[in-house]
N, C-alpha and C positions, 0 to 999 in steps of 0.2 A: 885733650886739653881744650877748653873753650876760653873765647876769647874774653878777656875780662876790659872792662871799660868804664871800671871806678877807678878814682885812685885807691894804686897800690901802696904811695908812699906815705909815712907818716907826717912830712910835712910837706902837701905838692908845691906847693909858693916854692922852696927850696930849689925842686927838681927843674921848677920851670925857671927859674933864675940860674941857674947852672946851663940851662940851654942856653938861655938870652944872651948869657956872658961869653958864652966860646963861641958866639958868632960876632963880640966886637973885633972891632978891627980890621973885620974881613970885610972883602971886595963882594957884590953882588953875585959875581962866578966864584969866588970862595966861598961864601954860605951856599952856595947851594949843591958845591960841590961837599959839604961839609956834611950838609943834610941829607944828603946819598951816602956818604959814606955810612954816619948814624947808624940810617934805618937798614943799612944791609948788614951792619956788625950786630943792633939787637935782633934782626930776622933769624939771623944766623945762630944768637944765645936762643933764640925760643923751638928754632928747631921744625916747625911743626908746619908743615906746606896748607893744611885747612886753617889753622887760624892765621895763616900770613894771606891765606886767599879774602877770609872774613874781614881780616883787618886793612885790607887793599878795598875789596864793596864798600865796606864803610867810610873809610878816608875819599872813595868817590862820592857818595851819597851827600855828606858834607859840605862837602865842593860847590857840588850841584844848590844844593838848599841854600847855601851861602849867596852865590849867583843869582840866585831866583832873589831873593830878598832883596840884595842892591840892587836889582832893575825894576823892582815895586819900588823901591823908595825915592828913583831915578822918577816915576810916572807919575 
């Protein structure tokens, strides 16, 4: 399986408003205990230890590039 990084869904506004909403209400230790839960129950539907290792590099890469950006825009 390779890691895919388009949307899959047919309407993603949906899927990302479906996220944004079951984290109302919650405490800052709740979302984020909520967002571990997530990403271990889809890790787990996908199965597959190389695209959960891809998709781990990449969610750091991210990170990183994000980071770098606010500290140019900091300078």
């Amino acid at each position: 399986m390779v890691l895919s990084t388009s949307s899959n869904f047919p309407t993603p506004d949906d899927a990302f408003r479906a996220i944004v909403e079951a984290h109302r209400g919650l405490s800052e230790e709740q979302s984020a205990d909520f967002d571990a839960a997530l990403v271990l129950i889809l890790a787990n539907h996908i199965g597959d230890i190389e695209v959960l290792r891809e998709a781990i590099t990449l969610a750091k890469r991210r990170m990183i590039d994000v980071s770098q950006q606010q500290q140019q825009q900091q300078q």
